[in-house]
Backbone bond lengths (Angstrom), bond angles and torsions (degrees), N, CA, C in turn:
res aa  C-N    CA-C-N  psi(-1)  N-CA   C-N-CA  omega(-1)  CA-C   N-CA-C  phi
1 X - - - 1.471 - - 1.519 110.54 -
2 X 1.634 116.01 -44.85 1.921 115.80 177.63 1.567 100.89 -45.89
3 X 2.071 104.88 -58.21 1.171 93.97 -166.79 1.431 137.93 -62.05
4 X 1.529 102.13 -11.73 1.672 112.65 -177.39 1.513 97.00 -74.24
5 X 1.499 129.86 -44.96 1.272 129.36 -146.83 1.975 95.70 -92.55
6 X 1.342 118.79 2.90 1.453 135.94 161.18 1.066 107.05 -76.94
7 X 1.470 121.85 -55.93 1.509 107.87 163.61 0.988 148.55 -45.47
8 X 1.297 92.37 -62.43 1.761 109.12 169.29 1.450 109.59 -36.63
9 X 1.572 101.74 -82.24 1.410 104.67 171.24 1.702 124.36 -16.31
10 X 1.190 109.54 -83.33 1.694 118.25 152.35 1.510 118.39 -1.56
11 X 1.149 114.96 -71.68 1.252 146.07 -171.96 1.333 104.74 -55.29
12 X 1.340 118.44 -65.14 1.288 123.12 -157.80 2.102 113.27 -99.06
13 X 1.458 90.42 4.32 1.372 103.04 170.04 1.907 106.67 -103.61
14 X 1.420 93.83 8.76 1.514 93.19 170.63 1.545 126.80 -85.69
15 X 1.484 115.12 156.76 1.490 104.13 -171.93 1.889 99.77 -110.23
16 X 1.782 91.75 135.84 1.508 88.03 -157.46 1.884 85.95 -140.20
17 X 1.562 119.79 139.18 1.365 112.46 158.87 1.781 118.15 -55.17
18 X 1.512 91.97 150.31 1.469 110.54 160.18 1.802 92.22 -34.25
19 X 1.186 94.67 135.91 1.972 97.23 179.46 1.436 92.07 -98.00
20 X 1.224 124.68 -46.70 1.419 114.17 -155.78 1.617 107.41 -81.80
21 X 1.732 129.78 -3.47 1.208 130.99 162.78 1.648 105.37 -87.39
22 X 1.336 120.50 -16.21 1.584 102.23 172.68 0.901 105.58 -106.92
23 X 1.631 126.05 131.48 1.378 141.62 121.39 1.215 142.11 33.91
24 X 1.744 99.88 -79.71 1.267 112.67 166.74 1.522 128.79 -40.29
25 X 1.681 102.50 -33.93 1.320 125.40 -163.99 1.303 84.81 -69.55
26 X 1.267 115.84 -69.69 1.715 136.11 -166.76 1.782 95.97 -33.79
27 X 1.348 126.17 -48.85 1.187 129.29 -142.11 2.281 104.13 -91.18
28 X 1.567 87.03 -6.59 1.465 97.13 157.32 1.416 126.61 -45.64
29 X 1.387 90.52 -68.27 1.720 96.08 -179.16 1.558 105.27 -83.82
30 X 1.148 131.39 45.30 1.414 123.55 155.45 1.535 108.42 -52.11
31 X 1.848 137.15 -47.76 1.229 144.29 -96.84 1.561 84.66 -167.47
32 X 1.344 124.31 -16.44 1.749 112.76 -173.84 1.385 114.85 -160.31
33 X 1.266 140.60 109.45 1.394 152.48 -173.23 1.615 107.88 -36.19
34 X 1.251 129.87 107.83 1.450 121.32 160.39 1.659 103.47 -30.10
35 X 1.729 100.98 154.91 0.909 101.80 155.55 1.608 139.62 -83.86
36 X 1.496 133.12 169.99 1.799 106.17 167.29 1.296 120.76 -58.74
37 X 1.481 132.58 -21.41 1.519 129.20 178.00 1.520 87.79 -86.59
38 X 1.434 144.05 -37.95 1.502 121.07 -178.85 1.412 123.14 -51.10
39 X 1.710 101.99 -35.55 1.460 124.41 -176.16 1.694 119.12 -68.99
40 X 1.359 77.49 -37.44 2.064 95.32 -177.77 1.394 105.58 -63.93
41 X 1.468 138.65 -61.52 1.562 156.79 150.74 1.326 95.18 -23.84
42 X 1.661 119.28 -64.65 1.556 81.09 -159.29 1.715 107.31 -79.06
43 X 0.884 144.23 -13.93 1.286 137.68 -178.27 1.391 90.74 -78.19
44 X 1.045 151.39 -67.38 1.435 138.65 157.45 1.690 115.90 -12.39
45 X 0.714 123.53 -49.18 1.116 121.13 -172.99 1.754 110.80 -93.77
46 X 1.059 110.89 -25.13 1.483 124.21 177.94 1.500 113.99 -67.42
47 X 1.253 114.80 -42.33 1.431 135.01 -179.22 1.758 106.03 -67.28
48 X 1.597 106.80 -51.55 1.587 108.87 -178.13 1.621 99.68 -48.90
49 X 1.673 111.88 -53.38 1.513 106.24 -140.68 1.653 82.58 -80.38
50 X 1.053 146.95 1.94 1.696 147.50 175.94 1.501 82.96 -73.32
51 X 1.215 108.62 -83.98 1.416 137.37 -159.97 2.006 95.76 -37.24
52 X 0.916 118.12 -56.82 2.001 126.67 172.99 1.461 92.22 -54.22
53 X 1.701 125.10 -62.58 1.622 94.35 -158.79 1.547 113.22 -66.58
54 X 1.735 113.38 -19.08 1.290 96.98 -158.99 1.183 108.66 -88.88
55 X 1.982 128.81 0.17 1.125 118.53 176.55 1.778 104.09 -85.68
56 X 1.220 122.25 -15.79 1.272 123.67 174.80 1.719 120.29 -65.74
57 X 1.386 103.80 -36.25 1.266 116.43 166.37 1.377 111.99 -57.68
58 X 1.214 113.90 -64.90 1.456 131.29 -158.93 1.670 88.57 -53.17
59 X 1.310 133.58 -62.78 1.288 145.35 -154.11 1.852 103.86 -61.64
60 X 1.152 97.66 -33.81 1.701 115.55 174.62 1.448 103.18 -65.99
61 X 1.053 125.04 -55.36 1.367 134.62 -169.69 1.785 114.63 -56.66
62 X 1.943 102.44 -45.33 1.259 119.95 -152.74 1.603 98.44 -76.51
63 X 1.926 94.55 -38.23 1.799 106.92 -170.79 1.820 95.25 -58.91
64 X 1.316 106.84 -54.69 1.316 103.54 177.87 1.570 131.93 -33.37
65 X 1.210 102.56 -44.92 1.454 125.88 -174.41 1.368 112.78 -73.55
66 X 1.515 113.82 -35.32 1.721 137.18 172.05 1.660 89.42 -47.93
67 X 1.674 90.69 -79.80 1.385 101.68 -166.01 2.194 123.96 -29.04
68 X 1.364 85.69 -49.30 1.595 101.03 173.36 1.886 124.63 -50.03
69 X 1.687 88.10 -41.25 1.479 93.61 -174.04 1.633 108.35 -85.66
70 X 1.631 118.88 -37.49 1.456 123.49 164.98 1.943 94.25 -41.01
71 X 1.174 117.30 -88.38 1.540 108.71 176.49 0.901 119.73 8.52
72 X 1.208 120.77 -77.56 1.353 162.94 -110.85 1.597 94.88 -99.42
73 X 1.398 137.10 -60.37 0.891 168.94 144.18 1.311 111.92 -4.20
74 X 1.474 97.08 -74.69 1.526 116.21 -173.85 1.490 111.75 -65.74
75 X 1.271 112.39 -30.13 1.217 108.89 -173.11 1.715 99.89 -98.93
76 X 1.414 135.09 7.60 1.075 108.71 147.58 1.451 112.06 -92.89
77 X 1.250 121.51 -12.61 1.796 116.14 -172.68 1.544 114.92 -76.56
78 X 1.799 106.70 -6.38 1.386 133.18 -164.76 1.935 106.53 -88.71
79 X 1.272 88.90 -25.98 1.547 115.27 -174.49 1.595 109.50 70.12
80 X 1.721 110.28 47.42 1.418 109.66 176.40 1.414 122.48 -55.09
81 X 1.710 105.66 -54.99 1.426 89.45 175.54 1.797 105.11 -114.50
82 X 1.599 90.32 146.42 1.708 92.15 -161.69 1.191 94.84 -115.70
83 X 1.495 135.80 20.24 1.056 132.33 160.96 1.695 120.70 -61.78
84 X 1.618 96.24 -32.75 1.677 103.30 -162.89 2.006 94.95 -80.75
85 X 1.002 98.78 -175.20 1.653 111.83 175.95 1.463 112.89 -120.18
86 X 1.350 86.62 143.02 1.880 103.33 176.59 1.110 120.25 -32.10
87 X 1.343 123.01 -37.29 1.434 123.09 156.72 1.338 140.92 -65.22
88 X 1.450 101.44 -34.21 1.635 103.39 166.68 1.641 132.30 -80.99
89 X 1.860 83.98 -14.52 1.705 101.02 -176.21 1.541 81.35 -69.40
90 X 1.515 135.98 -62.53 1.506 122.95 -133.05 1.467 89.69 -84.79
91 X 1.748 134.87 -40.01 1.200 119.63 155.86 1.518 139.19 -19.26
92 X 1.441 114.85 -50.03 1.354 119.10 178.30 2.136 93.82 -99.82
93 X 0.884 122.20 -28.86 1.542 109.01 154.08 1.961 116.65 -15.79
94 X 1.556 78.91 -78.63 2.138 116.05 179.72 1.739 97.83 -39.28
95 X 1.426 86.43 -48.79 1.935 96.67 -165.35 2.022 102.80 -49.67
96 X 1.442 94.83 -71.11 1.435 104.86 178.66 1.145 117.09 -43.94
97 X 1.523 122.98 -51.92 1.399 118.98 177.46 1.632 134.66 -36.80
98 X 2.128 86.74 -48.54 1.409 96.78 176.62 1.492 117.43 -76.04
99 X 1.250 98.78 -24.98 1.631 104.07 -174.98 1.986 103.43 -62.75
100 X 1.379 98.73 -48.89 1.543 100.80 179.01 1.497 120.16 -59.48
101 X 1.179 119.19 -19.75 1.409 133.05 175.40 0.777 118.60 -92.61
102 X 1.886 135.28 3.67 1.198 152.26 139.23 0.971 137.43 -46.03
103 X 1.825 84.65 -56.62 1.848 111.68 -176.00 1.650 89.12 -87.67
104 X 0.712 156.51 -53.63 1.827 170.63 -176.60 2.228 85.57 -25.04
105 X 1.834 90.58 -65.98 1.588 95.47 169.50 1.347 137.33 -36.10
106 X 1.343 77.82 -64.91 1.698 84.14 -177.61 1.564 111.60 -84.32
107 X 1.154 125.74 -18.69 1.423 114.00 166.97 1.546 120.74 -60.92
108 X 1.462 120.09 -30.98 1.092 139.89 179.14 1.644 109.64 -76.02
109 X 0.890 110.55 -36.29 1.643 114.15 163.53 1.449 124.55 -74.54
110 X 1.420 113.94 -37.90 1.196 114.87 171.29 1.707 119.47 -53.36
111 X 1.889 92.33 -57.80 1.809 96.02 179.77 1.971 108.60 -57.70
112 X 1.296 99.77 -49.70 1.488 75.75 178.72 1.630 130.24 -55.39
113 X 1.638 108.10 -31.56 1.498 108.31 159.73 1.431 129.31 -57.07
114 X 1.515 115.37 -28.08 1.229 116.94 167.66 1.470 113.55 -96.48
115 X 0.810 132.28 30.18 1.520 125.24 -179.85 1.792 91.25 -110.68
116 X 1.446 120.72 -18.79 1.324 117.53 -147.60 1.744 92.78 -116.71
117 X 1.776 108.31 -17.36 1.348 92.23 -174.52 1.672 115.62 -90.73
118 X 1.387 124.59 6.29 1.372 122.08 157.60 1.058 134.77 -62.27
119 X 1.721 124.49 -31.44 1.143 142.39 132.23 1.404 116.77 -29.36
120 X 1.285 123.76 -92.47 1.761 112.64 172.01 0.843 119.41 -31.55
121 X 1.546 123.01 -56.59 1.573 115.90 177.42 1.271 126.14 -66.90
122 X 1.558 132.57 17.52 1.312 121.30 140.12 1.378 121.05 -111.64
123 X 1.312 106.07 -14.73 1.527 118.19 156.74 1.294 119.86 -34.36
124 X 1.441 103.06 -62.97 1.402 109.58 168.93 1.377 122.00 -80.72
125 X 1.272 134.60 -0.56 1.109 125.53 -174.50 2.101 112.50 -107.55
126 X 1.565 97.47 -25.28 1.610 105.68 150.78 1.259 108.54 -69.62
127 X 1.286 157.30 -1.42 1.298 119.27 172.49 1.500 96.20 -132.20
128 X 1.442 128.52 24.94 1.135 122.58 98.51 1.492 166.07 -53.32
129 X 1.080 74.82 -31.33 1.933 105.96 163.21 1.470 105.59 -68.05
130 X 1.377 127.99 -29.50 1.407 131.00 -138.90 1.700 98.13 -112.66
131 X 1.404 111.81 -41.85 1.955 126.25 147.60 1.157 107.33 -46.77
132 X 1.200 124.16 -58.26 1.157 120.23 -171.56 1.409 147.09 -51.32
133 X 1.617 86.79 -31.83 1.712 106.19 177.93 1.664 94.26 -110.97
134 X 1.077 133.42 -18.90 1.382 127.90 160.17 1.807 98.94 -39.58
135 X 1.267 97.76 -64.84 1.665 98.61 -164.52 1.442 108.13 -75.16
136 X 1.418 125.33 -25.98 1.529 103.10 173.32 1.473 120.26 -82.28
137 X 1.307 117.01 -19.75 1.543 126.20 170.41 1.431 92.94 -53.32
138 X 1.014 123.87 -77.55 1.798 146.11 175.82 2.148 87.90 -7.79
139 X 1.293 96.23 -84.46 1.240 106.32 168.42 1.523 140.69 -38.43
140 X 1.291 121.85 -58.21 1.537 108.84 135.65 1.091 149.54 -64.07
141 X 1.746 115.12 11.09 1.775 103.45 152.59 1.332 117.92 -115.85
142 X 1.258 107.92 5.71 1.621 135.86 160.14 1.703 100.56 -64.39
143 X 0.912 128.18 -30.87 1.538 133.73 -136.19 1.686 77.90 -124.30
144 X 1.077 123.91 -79.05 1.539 124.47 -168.56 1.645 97.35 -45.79
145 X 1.108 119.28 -82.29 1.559 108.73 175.58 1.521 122.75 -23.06
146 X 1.280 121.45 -72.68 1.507 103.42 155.69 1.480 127.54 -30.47
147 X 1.203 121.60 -60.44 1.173 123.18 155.97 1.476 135.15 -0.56
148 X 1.529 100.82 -93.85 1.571 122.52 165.17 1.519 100.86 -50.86
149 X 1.408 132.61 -44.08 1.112 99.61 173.34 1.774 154.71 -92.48
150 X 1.275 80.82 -6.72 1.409 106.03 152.76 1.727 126.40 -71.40
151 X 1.260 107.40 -8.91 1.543 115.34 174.62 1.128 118.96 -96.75
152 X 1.353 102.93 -28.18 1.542 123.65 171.16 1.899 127.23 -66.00
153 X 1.706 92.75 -37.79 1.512 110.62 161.63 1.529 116.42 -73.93
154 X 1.664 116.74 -30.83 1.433 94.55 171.40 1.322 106.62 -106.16
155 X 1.030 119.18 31.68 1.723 116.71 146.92 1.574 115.92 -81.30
156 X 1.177 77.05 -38.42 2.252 80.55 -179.81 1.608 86.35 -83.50
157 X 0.996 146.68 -32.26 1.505 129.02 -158.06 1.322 100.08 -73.98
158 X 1.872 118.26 -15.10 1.442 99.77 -152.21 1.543 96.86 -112.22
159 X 1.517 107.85 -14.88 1.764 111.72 156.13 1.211 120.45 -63.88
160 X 1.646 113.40 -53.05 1.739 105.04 177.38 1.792 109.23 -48.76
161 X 1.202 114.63 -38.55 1.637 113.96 -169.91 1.087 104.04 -87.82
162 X 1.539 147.41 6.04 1.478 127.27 136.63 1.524 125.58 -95.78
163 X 1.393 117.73 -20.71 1.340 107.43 128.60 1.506 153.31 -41.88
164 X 1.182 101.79 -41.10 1.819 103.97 151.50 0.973 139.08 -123.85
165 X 2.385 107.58 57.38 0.933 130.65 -107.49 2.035 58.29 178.44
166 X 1.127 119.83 -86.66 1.423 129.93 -178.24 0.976 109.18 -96.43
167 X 1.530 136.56 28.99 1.456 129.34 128.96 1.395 110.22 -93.95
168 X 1.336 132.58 -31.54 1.634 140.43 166.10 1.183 109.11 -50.21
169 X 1.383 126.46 -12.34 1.533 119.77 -162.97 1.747 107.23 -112.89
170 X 1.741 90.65 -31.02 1.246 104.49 -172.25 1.856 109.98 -79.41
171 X 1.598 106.96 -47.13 1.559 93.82 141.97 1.823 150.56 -17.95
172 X 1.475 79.48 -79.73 1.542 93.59 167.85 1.318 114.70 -30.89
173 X 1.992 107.32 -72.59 1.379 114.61 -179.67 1.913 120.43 -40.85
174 X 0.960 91.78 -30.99 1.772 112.79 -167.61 1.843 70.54 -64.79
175 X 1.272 96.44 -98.49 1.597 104.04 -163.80 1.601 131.50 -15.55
176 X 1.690 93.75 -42.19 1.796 103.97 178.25 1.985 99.48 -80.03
177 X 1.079 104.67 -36.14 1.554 91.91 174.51 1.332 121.60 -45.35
178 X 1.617 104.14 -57.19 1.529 133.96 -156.08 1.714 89.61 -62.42
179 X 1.548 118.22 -57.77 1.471 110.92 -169.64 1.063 115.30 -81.29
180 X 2.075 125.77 3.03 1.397 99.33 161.78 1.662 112.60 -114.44
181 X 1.502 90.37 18.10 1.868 80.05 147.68 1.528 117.92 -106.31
182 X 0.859 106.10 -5.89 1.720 115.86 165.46 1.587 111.60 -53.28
183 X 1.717 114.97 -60.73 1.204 129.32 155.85 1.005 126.18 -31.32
184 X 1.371 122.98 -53.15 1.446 139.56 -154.97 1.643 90.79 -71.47
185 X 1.399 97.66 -50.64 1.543 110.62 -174.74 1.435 135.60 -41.81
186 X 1.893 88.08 -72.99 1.225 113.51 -173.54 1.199 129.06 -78.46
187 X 1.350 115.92 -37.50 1.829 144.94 159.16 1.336 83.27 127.73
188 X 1.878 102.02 -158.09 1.496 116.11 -159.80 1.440 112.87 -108.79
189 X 1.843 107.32 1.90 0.946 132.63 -155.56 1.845 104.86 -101.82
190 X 1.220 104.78 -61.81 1.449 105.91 168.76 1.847 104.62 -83.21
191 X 0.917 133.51 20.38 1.164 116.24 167.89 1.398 111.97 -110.18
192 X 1.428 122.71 -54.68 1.253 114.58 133.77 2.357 134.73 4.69
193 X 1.435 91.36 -61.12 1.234 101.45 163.53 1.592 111.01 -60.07
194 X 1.534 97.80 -70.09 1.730 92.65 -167.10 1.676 124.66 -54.87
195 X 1.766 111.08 -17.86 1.038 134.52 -175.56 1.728 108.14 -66.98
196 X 1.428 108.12 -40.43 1.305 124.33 170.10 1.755 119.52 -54.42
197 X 1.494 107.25 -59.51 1.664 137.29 154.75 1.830 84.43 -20.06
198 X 1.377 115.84 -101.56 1.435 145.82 -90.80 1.828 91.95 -121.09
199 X 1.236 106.36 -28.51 1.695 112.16 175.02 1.360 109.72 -34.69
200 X 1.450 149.57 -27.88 1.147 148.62 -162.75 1.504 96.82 -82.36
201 X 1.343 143.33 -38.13 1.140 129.60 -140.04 1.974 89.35 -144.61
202 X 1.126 118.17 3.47 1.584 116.30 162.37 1.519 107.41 -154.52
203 X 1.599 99.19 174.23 0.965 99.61 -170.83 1.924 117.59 -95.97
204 X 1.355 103.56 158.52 1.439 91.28 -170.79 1.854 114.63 -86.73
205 X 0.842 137.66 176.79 1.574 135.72 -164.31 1.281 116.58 -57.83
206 X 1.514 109.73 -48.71 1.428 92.67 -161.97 2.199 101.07 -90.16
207 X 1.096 117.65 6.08 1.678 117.54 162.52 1.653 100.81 -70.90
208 X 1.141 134.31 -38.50 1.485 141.64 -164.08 1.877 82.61 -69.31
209 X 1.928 86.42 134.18 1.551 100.78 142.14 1.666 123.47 -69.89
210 X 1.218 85.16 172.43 1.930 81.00 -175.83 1.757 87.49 -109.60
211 X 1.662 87.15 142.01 1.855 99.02 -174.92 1.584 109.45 -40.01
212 X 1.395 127.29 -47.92 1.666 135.73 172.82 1.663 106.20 -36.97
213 X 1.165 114.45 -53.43 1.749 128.54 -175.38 1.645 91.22 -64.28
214 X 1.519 123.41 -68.10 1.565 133.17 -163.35 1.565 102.55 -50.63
215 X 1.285 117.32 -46.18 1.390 130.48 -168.34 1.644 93.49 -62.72
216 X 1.447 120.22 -61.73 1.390 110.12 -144.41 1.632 93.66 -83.49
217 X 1.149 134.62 -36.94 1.482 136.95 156.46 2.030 95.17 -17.91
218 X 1.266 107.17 -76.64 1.156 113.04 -138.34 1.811 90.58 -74.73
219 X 1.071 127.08 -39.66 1.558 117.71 154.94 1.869 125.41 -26.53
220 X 1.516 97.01 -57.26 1.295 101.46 150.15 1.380 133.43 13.44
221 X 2.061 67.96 -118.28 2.074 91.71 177.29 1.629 102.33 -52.58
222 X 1.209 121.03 -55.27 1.685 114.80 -167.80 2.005 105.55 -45.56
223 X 1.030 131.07 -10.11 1.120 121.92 178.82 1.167 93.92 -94.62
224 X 1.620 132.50 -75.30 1.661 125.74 158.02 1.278 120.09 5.04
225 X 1.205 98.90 -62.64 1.930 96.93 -174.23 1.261 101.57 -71.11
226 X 1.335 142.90 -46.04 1.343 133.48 -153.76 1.660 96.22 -87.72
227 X 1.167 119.59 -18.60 1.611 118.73 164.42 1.342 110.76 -43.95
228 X 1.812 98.96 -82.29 1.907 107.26 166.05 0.827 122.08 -14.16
């Protein structure tokens, strides 16, 4: 249990990109379905980093808006336009004030909301990180097992095929023997004949290796194999 909670620890004191802005991350599941907790995180996490730009926006907007009413202000305390009356100047005075003490609010709410969402957003984005390699670990010993055993089948695949590999050879030899004592036998004259017969279903003399060629072939592979 220490050592699991060493990990973790470990793990989650690591420094890792936003996963769901890189790519690479993305390019995981080319080959394997997120999981539903992979899926849950990232919309979790998708929502925070929404949720950060739009208070950054908003704060752009509000400073802006500050800025307008400070203006705004000055140039009635300046007595720009003297058309209006002392009363309406300090009226829209009141106006700006409250309005600025609005934005004053909510700007002040925003930074404390953003001061706090960098925190979540790796909160949530380590234990995404932490699904994540759950499931690709998952995946590479899923994968190695296949593996080994597929290496294991063409190890036997590659014995059965020099085994009948050196029975094909040992045939052959049989065959080129067999038809040149046939030769030896019969002459070139009746063999010839039977060659005529029998051509459909063997081969005729001069396609045959000669047993000397079959032999040293088959010397060969037998060193091959005992290489393997």
């Amino acid at each position: 249990m220490k050592d699991r909670d060493k990990f973790t620890n470990a793990m989650l004191s690591a420094k890792i990109p936003i996963l769901i802005l890189d790519n690479k991350w993305h390019r995981i599941f080319g080959k394997m379905n997120p999981t539903d907790e992979i899926k849950q995180y990232e919309n979790e996490l998708a929502e925070l980093i929404k949720r950060q730009g739009k208070l950054v926006n908003e704060n752009k907007d509000l400073k802006k808006i500050k800025s307008d009413l400070m203006s705004d202000i000055v140039s009635n305390i300046d007595g720009v336009d003297s058309r209006e009356s002392d009363e309406a100047v300090d009226r829209k005075l009141n106006d700006n004030k409250r309005l600025i003490n609005d934005v004053n609010e909510k700007l002040d709410n925003n930074e404390e909301e953003l001061k706090d969402l960098p925190r979540e957003i790796d909160g949530v984005n380590k234990k995404l990180m932490l699904a994540t390699m759950d499931l690709c670990y998952e995946r590479l010993q899923s994968n190695t097992t296949q593996i080994e055993e597929i290496a294991e089948w063409v190890k036997g695949i590659r014995v059965e095929l020099k085994k009948n590999l050196v029975k094909k050879q040992d045939m052959e030899l049989y065959n080129a023997e067999l038809y040149s004592y046939m030769h030896d036998i019969f002459g070139p004259v009746v063999m010839e004949l039977f060659d005529m017969k029998y051509v459909p279903t063997i081969h005729k003399a001069p396609e045959l290796k000669s047993p000397e060629q079959l032999k040293e072939k088959k010397e060969e592979n037998k060193e091959d194999q005992t290489t393997d």
